[in-house]
N, C-alpha and C positions, 0 to 999 in steps of 0.2 A: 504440427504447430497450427495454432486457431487463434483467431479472435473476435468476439462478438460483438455489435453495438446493442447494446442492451437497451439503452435508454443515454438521452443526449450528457455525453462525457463519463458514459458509464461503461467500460468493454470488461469481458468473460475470456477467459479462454485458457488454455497450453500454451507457452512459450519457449523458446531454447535458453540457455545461462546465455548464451551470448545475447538475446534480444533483452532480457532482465536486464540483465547489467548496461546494455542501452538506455532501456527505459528509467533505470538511477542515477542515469549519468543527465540525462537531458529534461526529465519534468521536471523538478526544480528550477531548471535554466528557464522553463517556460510556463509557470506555474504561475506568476502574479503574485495576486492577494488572495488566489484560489486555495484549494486543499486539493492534496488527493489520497490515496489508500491506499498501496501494495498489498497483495496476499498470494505466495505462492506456496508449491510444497515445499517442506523440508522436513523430509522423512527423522532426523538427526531432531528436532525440536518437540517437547512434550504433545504441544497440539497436532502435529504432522504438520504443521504448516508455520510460515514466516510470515510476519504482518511488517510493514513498512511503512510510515505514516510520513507525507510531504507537508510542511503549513508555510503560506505562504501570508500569512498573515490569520490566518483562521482562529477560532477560540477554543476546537475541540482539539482534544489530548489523547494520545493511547499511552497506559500505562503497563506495564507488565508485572503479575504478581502471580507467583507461584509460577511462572513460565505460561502463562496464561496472557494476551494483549485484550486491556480492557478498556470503552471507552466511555469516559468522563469528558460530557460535554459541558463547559463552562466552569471546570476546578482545575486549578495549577498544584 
């Protein structure tokens, strides 16, 4: 398990299900008016991986099409 400060509120890394399902449990509680991203594996989903999108007020969208998360910044 890792994780990187990539850039300020930007972190990388490996995590256990248990820290994930921390981490969806608690950014939203502390999110504001911010945004943020999930992206982990998930071997079971067409891309290999899960997107999770937090808005806490933000204007950008992830949409999914074709099992694909795509984003549209500024279309509802």
């Amino acid at each position: 398990m890792y994780l990187f400060k990539v850039n300020a509120g930007l972190y990388a890394g490996e995590v256990t299900k248990r820290v994930l399902e921390y981490l969806l449990e608690v950014i939203p509680c502390k999110i504001g008016k911010g945004s943020a991203i999930l992206v982990w594996k998930n071997a079971k989903a067409t891309t290999g991986f899960e997107v999770f999108e937090i808005t806490g007020g933000g204007s950008e969208k992830l949409r999914k099409i074709d099992g694909i998360s795509l984003n549209f910044k500024g279309i509802s």
